[in-house]
Residue, then its C-alpha position, 0 to 999 in steps of 0.5 A: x627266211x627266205x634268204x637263208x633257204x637260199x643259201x642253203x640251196x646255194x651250199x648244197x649244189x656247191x657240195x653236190x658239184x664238188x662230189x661229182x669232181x671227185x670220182x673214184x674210179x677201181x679195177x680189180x685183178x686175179x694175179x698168178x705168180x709172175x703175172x702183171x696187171x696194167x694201169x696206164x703208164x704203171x704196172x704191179x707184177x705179183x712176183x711170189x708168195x714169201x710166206x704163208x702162215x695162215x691157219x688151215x680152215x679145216x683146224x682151230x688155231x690159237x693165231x690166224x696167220x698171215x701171208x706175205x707176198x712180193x710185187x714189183x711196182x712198175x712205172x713207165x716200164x722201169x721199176x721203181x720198187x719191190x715191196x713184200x705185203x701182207x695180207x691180213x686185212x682185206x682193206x690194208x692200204x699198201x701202197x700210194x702214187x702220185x701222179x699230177x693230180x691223181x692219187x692212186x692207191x693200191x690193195x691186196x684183198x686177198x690170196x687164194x687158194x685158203x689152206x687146208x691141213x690136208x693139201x700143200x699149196x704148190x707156188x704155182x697154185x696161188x692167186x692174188x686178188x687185188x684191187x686198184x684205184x685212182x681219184 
């Protein structure tokens, strides 16, 4: 018995030291269009709105919508690619680096302003809100 309660112990410090290993470490940004956001040697610039169909709040639809946007992916400075996202769901994963032994990932939370009926949004008006991790 007393062995067992040993290596019990033994594999639950073994656990608890490989937890402390893997730390996730998460930024968040508000982008306007044309705005970068820096991360060590990479950078994601929200470039524009492409399209944004998003049921007003003020008006019941049959469809929610969805809005698409378009970032550049940078690293070292020098593009890598442009990718267009959509923002349906606050935790849909678009993109992954790796680097060594990081893996970063990257997630477009949400877009603002909300549509209403009785407001076009202007281009410049829009705001991304991203969040950005590394583990």
């Amino acid at each position: 018995m007393k062995y067992i309660m040993m290596l019990g112990l033994f594999f639950g410090l073994f656990t608890l030291q490989a937890q402390e290993n893997s730390e996730k470490v998460s930024f968040e940004s508000f982008l306007s269009p044309g705005q970068l956001f820096s991360f060590e040697n990479k950078s994601v610039r929200f470039i524009k709105v492409v399209s944004d169909s998003r049921c007003p709040k003020d008006v019941t639809c049959i469809w929610a919508g969805e809005a698409k946007v378009l970032i550049s992916i940078s690293e070292n400075g020098k593009e890598i690619e442009e990718k267009i996202i959509s923002i349906r769901d606050a935790n849909n994963l678009i993109l992954n680096f790796e680097d060594s032994e990081m893996l970063y990932s990257l997630n477009a939370i949400e877009l603002y302003p909300y549509p209403t009926s009785k407001h076009k949004i202007e281009d410049s008006e829009y705001c991304l809100k991203i969040q950005f991790s590394k583990e």
